[in-house]
C-alpha positions in Angstrom: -32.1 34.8 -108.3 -29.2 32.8 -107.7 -27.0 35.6 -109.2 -28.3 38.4 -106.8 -27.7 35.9 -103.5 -23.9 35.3 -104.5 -23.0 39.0 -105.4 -24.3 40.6 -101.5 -22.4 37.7 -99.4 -19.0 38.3 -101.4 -20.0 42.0 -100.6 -20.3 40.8 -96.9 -17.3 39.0 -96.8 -14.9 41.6 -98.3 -16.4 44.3 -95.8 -16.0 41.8 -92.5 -12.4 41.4 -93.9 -12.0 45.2 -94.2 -13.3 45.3 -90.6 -11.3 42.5 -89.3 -8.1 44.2 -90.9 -9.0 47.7 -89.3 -9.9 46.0 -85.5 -7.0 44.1 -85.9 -4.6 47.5 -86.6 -6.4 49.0 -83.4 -5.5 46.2 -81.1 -1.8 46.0 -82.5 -1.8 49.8 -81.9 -3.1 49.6 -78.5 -0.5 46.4 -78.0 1.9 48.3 -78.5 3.5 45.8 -81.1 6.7 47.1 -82.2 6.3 45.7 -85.7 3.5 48.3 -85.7 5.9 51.1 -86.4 8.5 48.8 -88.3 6.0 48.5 -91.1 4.9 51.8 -91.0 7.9 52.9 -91.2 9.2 51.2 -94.1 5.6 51.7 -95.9 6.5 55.6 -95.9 9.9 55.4 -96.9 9.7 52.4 -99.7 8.0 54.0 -103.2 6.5 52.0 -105.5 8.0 49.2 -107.7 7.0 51.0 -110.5 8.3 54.8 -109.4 11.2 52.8 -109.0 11.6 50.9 -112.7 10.5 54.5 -114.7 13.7 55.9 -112.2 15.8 53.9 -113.8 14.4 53.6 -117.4 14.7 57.7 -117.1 19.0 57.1 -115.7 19.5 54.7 -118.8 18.6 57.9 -121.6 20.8 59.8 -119.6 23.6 57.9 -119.3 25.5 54.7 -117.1 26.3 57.3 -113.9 22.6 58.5 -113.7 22.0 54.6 -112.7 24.7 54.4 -110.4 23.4 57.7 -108.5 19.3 56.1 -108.4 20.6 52.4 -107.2 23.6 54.4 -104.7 20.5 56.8 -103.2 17.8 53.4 -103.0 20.5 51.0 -101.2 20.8 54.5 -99.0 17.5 54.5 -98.1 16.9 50.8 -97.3 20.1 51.1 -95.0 18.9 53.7 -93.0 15.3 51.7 -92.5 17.5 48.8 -91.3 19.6 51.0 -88.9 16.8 53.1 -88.1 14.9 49.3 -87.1 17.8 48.2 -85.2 18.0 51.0 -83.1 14.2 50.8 -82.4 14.3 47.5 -81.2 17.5 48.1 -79.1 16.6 51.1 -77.0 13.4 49.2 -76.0 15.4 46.5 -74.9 17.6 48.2 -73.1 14.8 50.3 -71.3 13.1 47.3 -69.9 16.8 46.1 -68.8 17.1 49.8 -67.1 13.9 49.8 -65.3 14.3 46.3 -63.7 17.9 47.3 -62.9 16.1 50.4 -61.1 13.5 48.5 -59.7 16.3 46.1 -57.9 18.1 49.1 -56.6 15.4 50.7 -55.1 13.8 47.6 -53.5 17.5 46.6 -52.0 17.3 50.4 -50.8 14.3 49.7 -48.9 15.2 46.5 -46.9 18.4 48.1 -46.0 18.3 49.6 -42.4 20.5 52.0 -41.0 22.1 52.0 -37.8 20.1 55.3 -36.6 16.5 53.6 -37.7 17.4 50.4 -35.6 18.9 52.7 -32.5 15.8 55.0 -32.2 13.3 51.5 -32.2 15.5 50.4 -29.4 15.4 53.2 -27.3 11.5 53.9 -28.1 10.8 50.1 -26.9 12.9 50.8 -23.8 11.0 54.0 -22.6 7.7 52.2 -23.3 7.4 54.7 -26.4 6.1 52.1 -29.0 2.2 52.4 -29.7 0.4 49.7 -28.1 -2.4 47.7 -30.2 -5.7 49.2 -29.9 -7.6 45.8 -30.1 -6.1 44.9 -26.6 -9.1 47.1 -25.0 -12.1 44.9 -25.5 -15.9 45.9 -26.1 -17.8 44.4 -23.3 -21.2 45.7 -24.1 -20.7 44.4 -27.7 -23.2 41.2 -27.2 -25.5 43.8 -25.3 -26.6 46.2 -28.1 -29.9 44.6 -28.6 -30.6 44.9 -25.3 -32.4 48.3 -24.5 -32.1 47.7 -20.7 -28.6 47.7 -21.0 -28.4 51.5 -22.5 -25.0 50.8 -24.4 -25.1 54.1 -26.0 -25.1 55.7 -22.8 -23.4 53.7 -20.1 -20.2 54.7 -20.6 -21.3 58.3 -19.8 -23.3 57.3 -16.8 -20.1 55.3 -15.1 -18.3 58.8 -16.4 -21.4 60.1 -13.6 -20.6 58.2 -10.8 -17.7 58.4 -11.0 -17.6 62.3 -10.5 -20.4 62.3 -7.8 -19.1 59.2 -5.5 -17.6 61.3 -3.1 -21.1 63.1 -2.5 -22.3 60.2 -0.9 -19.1 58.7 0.8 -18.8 59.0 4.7 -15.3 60.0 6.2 -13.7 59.0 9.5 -16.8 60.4 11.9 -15.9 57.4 14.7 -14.7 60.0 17.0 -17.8 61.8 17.0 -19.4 59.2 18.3 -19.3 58.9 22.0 -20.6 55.5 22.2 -20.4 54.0 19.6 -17.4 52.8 17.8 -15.9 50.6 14.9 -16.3 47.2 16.4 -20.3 47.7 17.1 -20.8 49.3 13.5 -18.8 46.1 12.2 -21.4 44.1 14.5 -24.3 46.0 13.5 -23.1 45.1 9.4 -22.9 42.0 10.4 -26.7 41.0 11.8 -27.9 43.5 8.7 -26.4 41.1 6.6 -27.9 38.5 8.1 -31.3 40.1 8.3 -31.0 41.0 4.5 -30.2 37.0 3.9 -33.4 36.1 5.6 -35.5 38.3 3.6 -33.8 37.3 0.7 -33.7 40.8 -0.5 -31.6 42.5 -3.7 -28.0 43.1 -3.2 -28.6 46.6 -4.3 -30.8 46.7 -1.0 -27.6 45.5 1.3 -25.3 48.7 0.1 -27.4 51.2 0.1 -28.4 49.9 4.1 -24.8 50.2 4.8 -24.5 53.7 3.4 -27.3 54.9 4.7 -26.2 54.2 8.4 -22.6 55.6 7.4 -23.8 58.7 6.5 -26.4 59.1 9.2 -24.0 58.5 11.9 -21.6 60.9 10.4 -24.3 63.5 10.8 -25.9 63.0 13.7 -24.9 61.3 17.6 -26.4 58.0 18.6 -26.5 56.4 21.8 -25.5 52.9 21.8 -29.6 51.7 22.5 -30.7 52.8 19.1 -28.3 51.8 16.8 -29.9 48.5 16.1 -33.5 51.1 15.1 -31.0 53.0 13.0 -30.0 49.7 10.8 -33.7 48.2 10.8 -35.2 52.2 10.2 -32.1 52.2 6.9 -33.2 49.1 5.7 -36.8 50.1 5.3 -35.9 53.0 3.4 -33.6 51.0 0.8 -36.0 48.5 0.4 -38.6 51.0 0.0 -36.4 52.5 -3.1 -35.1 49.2 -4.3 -37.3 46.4 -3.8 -40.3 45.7 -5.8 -42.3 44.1 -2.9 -40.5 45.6 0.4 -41.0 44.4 3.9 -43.4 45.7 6.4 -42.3 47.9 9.3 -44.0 44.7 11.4 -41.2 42.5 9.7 -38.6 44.5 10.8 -39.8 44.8 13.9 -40.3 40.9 14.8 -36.5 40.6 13.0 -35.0 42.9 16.0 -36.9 40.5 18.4 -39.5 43.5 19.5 -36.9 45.5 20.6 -38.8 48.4 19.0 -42.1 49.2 18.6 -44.0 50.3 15.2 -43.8 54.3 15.6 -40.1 54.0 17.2 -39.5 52.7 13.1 -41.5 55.2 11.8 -40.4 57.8 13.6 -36.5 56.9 13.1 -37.2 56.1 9.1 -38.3 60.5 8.9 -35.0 61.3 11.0 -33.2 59.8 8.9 -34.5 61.0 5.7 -34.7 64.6 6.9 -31.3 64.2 8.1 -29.9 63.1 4.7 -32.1 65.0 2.8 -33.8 62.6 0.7 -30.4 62.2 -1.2 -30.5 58.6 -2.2 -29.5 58.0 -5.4 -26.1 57.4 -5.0 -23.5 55.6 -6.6 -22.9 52.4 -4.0 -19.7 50.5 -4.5 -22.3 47.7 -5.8 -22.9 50.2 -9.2 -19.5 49.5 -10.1 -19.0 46.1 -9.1 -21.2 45.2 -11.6 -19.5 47.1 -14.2 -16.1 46.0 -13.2 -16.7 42.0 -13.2 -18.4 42.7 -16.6 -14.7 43.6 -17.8 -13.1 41.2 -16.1 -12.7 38.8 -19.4 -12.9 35.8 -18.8 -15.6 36.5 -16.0 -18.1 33.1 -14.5 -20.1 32.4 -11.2 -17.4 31.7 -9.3 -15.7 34.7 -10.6 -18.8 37.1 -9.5 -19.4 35.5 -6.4 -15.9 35.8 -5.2 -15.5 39.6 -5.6 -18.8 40.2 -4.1 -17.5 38.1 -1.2 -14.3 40.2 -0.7 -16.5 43.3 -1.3 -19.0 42.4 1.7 -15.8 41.9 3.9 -14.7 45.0 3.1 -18.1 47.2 3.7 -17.6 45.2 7.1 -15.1 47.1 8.4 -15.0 50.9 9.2 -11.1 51.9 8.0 -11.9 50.1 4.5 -15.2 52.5 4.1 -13.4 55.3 5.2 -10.3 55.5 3.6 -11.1 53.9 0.0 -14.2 55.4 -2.1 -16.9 53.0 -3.8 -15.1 52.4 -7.2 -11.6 51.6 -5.9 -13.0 49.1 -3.5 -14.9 48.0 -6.2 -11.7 47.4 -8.3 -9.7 46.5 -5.7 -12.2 43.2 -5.0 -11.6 42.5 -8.4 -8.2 42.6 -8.8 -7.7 40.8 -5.4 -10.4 38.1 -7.0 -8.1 37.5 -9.6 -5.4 37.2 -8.0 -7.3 34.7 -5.8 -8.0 32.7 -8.5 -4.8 33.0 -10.4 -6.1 34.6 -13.6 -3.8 35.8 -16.7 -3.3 38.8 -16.8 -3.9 40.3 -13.3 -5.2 43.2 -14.3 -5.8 44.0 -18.3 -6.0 47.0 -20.3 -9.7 46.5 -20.3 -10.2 46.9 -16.6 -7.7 49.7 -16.5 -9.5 51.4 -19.1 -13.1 51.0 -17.2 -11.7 51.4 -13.5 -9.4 54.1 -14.4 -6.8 52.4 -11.3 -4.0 51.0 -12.4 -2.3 48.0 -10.4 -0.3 49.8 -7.9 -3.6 51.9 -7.3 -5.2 48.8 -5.9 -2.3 47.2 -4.4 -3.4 48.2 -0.6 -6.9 48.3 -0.9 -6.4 44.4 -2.1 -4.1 43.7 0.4 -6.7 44.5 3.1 -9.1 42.8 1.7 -7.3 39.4 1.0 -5.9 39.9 4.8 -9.8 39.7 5.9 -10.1 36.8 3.8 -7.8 35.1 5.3 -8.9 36.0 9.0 -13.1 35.5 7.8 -12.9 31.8 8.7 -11.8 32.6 12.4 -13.9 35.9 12.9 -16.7 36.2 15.7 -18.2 38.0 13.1 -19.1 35.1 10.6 -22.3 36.5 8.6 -20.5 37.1 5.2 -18.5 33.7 5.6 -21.4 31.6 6.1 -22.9 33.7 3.4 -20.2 32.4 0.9 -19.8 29.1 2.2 -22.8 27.5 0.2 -22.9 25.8 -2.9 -25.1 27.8 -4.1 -22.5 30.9 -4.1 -19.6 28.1 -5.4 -18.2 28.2 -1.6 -15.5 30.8 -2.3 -15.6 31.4 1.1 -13.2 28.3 1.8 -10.9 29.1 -1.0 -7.3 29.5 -0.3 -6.6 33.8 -0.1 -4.1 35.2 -2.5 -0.9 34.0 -0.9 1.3 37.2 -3.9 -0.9 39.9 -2.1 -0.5 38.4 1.8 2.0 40.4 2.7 4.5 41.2 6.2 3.1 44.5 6.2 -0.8 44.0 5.8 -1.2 44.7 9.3 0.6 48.0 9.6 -2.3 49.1 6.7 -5.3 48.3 8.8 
């Protein structure tokens, strides 16, 4: 028994060796081991010891010069391995001293500029021809994707809306059709609206669409001077009616105008109106794309918000801003002059260029008017907006200093 155990593990350990031996030849091969073909090399050319004594045994019957010629051809053969060895080991040599010559050249090629290369960069960064990074435009309804009343997928299409249907519901210079009314009593009539709208404590959205309603009402039709306060109380109605979730009655509005109407002079005003306009009151308001445009004005805070609305209000105020700037540039235009208020870096940004669609110089006189009535709000008759924005409550940017970089010589030759 102790026979038959020996015999299979000396069996076992002569085929691992075998196997060893061959794995060991594959991963030399694979290596690429030079001594790999060395050896095979001389293994073919080298016959065995005793091919090579019966050689010679044969030479000696013949005669002394049949030795010579077998030990002459041997020492032949073993000098040709040798030389053939040497030259084996030398041209790899020299191939890896080739290809890291090569490589050197071609990577001292590459940092090497020429005088063309560095002339055309120039000249492209002089024209403003270099590409600008796209990261500088930033996604500002990134933290907003969760939220479904925020309709990220689709809000850049609806701005893309408004934008192309604003001047639908813009008025145009229609003072001169009015026979006795003009600019000063609208800007009066804005002025106790947004007063009355403060004492309601009603939406903001509720306050612009008031104001275009009365624009585009009196742009249509002639009003004596007697019922223009009806027309403002009758316009509020309506917007609260589309906006507001619990809207004043008609009885509020008249006790507001101090019973200078009665209940069916409101109701009878609120139908002109509406037949007059046509029911057409979905409109883009310049407060649609206020709220967009502070929303890409990063870094954006209360005071911020409460600022542009503030230079907004002033503007809707006054009859030439309405008239000869639409919704979204007066939109823009209180935010750039807001941030030039408050000294922010940079004035205007690729992001609100890419939103607006204004660049700086498109704002640059629609922000100068609006700074200029900043500067005058404080000593106005008209005071409802500065009292407004003269709480704590809206961070009192009412008493900040204007933008002295936009309060120009010339402001008053644009208004």
């Amino acid at each position: 028994m102790a026979s038959t155990a020996i015999v299979p593990q000396e069996e076992n350990n002569e085929e691992v060796k075998q196997k060893n031996v061959i794995a060991d030849g594959r991963n030399r091969r694979v290596l690429q081991d030079i001594g790999n073909f060395v050896n095979e090399r001389a293994a073919q050319g080298k016959k065995p010891i005793t091919e090579g004594v019966a050689a010679v045994a044969q030479a000696l019957k013949r005669g002394g010069g049949a030795v010579t010629k077998v030990v002459v051809a041997q020492r032949k053969v073993v000098d040709k391995l040798k030389h053939e060895t040497v030259i084996v080991i030398s041209s790899d040599e020299k191939t890896e001293k080739s290809r890291n010559v090569t490589r050197r050249e071609e990577s001292s090629r590459k940092e090497v500029k020429t005088l063309t290369s560095i002339l055309s960069a120039r000249s492209k960064a002089v024209c403003g021809l270099t590409n600008k990074p796209k990261d500088s435009i930033e996604d500002i309804d990134g933290a907003d994707v969760g939220n479904e009343l925020a309709v990220t997928e689709y809000v850049d299409d609806i701005y893309k809306f408004y934008k192309l249907t604003e001047d639908e519901g813009r008025v145009h210079d229609y003072i001169d059709l009015q026979p006795d009314i003009n600019a000063k009593m609208r800007s009066i009539l804005m002025d106790w609206l947004i007063e009355v709208h403060r004492k309601f404590d009603l939406m903001p959205e509720t306050l612009y669409l008031t104001m275009n309603i009365v624009d585009r009402f009196l742009s249509m039709k002639v009003v004596s001077r007697k019922e223009l306060q009806l027309v403002g109380i009758s316009a509020m109605l309506i917007a609260c009616k589309y906006e507001e979730i619990w809207a004043p009655e008609v009885n509020d509005f008249v006790f507001i105008s101090d019973n200078a109407y009665v209940r069916e002079q409101v109701l009878a005003m609120e139908k002109a109106i509406l037949d007059r306009l046509e029911w057409y009151l979905t409109i883009p308001t310049p407060y649609v794309f206020l709220v967009r445009y502070i929303k890409a004005s990063i870094p954006s805070d209360d005071k911020m918000e409460d600022l542009v609305f503030f230079l907004a209000e002033l503007g809707l105020m006054q009859y030439p801003t309405v008239v000869l700037y639409c919704p979204s540039m007066l939109a823009a235009a209180a935010v750039y002059a807001a941030r030039c208020t408050l000294d922010k870096s940079p004035l205007w940004s690729e992001t609100l260029k890419h939103h607006t669609g204004y660049s700086e110089g498109q704002l640059m006189n629609c922000a100068k008017l609006l700074v200029k009535f900043h500067s005058t709000a404080s000593e106005s008759k008209l005071k409802a907006v500065y009292r407004k924005f003269s709480t704590p409550d809206r961070c009192a940017v009412a008493l900040l200093s204007p933008a002295k970089s936009l309060l120009s010589n010339h402001c008053g030759e644009l208004f």
